[in-house]
C-alpha positions in Angstrom: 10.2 45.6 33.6 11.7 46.1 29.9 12.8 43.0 29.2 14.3 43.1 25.5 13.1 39.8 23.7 12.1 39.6 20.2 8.7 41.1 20.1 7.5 37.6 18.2 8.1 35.5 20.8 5.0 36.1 23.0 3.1 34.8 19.6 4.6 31.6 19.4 2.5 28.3 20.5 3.7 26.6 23.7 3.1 22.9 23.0 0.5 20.7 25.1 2.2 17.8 26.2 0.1 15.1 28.2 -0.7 15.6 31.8 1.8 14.0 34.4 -0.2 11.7 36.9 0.5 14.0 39.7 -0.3 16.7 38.2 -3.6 15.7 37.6 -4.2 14.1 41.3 -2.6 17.3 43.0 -5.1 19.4 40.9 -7.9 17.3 41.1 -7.2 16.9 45.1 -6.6 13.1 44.8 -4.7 11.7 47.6 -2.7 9.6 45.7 -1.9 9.3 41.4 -1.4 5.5 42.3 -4.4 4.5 40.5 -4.9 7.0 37.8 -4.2 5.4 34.7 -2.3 7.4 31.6 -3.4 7.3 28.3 -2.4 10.7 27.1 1.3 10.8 25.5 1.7 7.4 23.6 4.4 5.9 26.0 5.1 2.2 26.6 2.2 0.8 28.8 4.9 -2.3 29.5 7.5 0.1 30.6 10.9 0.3 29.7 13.0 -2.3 28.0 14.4 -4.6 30.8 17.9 -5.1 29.6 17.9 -1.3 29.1 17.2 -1.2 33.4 19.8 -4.1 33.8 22.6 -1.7 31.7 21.3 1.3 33.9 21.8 -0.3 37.3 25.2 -1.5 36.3 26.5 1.9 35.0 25.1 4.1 37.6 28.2 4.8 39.3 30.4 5.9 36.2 27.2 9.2 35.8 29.6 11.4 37.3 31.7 11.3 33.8 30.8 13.8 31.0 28.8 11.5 28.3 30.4 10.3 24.8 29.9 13.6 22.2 29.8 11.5 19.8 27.6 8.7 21.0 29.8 6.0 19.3 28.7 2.4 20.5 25.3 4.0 20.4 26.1 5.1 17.0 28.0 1.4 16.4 25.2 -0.6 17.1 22.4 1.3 15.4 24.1 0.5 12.3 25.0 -2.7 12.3 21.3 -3.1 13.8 19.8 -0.7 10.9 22.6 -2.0 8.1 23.4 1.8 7.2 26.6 3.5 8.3 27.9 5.0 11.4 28.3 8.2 9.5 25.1 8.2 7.9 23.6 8.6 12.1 23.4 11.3 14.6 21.4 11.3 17.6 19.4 14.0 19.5 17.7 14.6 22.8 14.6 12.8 21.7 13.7 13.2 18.2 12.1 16.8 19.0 15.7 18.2 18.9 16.8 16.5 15.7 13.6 18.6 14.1 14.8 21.6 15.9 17.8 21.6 14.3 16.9 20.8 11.0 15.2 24.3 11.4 18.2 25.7 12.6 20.0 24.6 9.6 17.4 24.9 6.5 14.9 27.1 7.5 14.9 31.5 7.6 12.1 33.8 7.4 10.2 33.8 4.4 10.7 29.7 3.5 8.1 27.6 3.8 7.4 24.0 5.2 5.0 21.6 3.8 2.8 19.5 5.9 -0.4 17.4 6.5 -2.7 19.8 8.0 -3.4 16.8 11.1 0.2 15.8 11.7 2.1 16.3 14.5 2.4 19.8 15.7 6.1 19.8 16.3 6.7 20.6 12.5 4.2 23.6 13.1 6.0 25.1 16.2 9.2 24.6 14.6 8.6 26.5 11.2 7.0 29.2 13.9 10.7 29.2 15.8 12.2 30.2 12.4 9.4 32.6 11.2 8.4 30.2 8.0 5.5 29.9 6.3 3.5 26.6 7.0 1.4 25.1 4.2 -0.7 22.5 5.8 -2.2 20.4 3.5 -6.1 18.5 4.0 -5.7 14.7 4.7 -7.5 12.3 2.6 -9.5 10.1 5.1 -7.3 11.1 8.0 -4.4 10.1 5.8 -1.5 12.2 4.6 -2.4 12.9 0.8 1.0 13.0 -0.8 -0.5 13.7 -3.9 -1.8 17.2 -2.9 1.5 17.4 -0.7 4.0 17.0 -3.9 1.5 19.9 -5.7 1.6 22.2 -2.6 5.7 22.7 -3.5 6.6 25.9 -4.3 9.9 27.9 -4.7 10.0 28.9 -1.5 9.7 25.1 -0.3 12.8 23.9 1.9 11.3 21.0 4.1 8.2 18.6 3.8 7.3 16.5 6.5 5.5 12.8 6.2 4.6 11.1 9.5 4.8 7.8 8.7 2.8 6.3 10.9 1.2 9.6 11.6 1.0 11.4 15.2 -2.2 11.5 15.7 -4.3 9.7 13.1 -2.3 7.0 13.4 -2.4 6.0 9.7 -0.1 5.3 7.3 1.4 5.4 3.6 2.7 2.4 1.9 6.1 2.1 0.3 4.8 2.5 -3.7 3.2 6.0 -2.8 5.9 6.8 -1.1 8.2 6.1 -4.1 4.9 8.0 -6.5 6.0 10.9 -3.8 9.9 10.9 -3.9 10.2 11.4 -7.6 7.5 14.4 -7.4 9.5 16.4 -5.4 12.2 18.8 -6.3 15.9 17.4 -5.6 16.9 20.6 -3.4 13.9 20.3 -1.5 14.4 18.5 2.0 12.2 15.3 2.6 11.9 14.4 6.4 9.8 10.9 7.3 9.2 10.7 10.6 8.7 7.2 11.9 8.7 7.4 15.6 6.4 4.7 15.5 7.6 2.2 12.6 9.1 -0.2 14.9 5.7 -0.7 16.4 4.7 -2.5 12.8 5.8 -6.2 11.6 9.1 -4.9 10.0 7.7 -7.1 6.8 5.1 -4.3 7.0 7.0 -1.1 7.2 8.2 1.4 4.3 11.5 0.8 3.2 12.6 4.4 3.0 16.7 4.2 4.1 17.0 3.1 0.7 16.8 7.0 -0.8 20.1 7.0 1.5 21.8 6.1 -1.4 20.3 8.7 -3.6 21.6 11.7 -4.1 19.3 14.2 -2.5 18.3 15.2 0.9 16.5 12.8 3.4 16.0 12.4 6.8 14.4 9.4 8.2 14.2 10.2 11.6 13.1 8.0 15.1 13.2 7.5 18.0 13.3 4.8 21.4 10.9 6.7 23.6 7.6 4.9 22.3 8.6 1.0 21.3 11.8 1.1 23.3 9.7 2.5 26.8 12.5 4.9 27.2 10.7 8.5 27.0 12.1 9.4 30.1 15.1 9.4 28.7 15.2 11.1 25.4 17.0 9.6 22.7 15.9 10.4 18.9 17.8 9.9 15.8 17.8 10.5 12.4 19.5 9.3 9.3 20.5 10.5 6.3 23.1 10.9 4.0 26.9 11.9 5.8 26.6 15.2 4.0 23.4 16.2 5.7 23.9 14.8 8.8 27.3 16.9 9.1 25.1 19.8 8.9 22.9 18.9 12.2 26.3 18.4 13.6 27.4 22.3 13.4 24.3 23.2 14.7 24.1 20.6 17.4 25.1 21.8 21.5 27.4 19.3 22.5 27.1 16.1 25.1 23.3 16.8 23.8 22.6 12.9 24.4 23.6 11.6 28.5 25.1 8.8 29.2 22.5 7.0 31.1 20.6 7.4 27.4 22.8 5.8 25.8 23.7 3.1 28.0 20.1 2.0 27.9 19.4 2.7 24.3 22.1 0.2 23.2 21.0 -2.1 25.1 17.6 -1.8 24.6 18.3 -2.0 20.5 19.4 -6.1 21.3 15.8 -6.6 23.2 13.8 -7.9 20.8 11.8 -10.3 23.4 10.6 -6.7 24.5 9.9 -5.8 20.9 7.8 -8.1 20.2 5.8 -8.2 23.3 5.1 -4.7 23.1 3.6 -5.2 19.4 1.6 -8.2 20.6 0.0 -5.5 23.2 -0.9 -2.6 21.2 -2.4 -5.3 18.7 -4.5 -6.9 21.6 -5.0 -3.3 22.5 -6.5 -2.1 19.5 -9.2 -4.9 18.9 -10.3 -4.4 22.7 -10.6 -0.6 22.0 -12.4 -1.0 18.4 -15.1 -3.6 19.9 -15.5 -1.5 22.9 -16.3 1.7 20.2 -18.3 -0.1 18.1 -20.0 -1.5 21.3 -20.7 2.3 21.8 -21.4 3.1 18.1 -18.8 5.6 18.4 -16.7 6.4 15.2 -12.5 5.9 15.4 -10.2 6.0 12.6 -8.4 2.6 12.0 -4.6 2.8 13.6 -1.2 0.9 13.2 0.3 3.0 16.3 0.2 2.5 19.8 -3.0 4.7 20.2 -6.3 5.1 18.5 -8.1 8.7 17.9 -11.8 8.5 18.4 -14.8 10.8 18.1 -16.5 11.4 21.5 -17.9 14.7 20.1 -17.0 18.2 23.1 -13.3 16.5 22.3 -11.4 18.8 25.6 -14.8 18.9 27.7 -14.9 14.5 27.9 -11.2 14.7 28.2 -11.4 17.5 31.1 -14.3 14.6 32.9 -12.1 11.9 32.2 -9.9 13.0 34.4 -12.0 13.1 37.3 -12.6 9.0 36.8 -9.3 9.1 37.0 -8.1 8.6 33.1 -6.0 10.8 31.5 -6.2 10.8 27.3 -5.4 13.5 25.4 -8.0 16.4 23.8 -7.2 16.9 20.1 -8.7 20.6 19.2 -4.8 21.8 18.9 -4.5 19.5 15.9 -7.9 20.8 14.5 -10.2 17.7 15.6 -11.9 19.0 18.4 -14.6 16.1 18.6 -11.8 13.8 19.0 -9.6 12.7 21.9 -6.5 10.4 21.4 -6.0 7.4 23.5 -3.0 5.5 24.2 -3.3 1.8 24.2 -2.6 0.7 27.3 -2.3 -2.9 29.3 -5.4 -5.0 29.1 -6.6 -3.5 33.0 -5.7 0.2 31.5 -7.5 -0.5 28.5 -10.7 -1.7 31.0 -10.3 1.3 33.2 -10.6 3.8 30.2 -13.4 2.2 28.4 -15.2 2.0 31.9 -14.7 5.0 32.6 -15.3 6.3 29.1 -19.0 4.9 29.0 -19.8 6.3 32.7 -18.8 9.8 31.1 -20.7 10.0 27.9 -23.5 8.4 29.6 -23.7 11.2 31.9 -23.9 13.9 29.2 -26.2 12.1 27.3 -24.1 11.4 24.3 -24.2 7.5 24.7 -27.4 5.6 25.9 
């Protein structure tokens, strides 16, 4: 069949999400994926936000209407909850699309895009979509080096990206280099922190970057409610940024890109803050389970702020692939160039249990843990 696509596409990188449960149990020939425990894609182990369920039952008869285009109480309460403006917002369906279009709007074949060479492969895959050049530069201790980041600029430069915390390291760059970073970088160059997971940290201990929405150059700081929120299911990302730049994602935006069943429960999950904090006070319980449990099998992690830790097991994709068969599914890391390391999700204290069980019966097997 002649089929008459661009004859690029065929070369571009399809990205590995984590494996659904059944998935996994219908592969595996499980009878059931009631008791297979999923630690592979960073979601909510508590689940979604309860008042964000309460909102949902109430509205599910009015999903027959055509959503708002322009997502205003969504919009309305973000600001007022963020203390930016309502015109200095624009949502997307999860914040995958918001990057999407940023492509759409700054990138063409031939620019380039600047980013740390273990950050989240989105970035990659997009600069791919628009045939640009990706300059991915080394991390310093599994940190984005924002020194060697500001150097890599060139002229062909449009966009830099800075996970902040990063996907999948799950470190993080404070607010002063941050600021060292800002002023290093050309004014008509775009900046774009991504902090999917800043609402996971004590907000006394996050960056404060919506201040450079009051300078005059381009920034997006864009987020999202699938991880803190629990609301993956239902994609809803967002970005800010000045109104000038944000009218630009809206030219290139399809419309009624956000349902209304999104945001129905993403306002009212913004007003849960009982949720909030329980979730933090999980994935910190979490992480000191996970560390002692490591060190318990002198195995080397790198130190995390996120909901999810990234440790070295050593055949990365082979312990993942036998994990599975116990039943835990975690995620392999040799597509972000750490193939000795798999990425696990923090999880409830009987998930955590489960993987670390499971964990010690697997490397014990292949004789990589006594």
């Amino acid at each position: 069949m002649n089929i008459p696509a661009k004859p690029w596409v065929n070369d571009l990188a399809v990205y590995e999400p984590g494996r659904p449960l059944d998935e996994v149990a219908r592969d595996l020939g499980f009878e059931s994926a009631d008791d297979i425990v999923k630690l592979a894609s960073n979601e909510n182990a508590l689940g979604p936000s309860p008042e964000a369920v309460k909102a949902l039952k109430n509205a599910a008869e009015q999903l027959h209407l055509y959503p708002d285009g322009g997502t205003f109480y969504l919009r309305k309460a973000l600001a007022e909850h963020a203390g930016v403006e309502m015109d200095q917002i624009m949502f997307g369906n999860g914040s995958n699309e918001i990057l999407e279009l940023l492509g759409h709007v700054f990138l063409e074949e031939g620019d380039e895009i600047i980013m740390s060479e273990h950050a989240f492969v989105v970035y990659r895959l997009v600069a791919d979509l628009f045939r640009a050049k990706v300059l991915a530069v080394p991390m310093k201790n599994f940190t984005h080096d924002l020194e060697a980041m500001s150097a890599a600029v060139t002229v062909r430069t449009k966009i830099v990206f800075v996970a902040n915390p990063n996907n999948p390291t799950g470190t993080m760059v404070d607010g002063e280099q941050i600021d060292a970073f800002v002023a290093k970088i050309p004014r008509d160059v775009v900046i774009v922190f991504d902090e999917a997971y800043v609402e996971l940290l004590p907000p006394e201990e996050a960056p404060d970057v919506l201040k450079y929405l009051s300078v005059d150059r381009p920034v997006y700081i864009v987020r999202t409610f699938s991880k803190t929120y629990g609301l993956a299911g239902l994609r809803v990302g967002y970005a800010f940024a000045k109104k000038e730049c944000i009218d630009l994602l809206h030219h290139v935006r399809q419309p009624f890109n956000v349902n209304a069943a999104a945001q129905i429960a993403a306002v009212a999950a913004l007003g849960d803050e009982k949720h909030v904090t329980k979730t933090r006070w999980m994935v910190r319980e979490g992480i000191d389970y996970l560390e002692e449990s490591f060190r318990e099998m002198a195995l080397e992690w790198v130190p995390t702020v996120a909901n999810f830790i990234l440790v070295k097991v050593g055949p990365g994709r082979e312990i993942f692939e036998a994990l599975q068969k116990e039943r835990v599914i975690v995620r392999p890391m040799d597509g972000y160039g750490l193939p000795e390391y798999i990425r696990v999700t923090i999880g409830t204290r009987d998930e955590n249990t489960a993987f670390t069980r499971a964990l010690k019966t697997v490397l014990k097997s292949k004789g990589l843990i006594s």
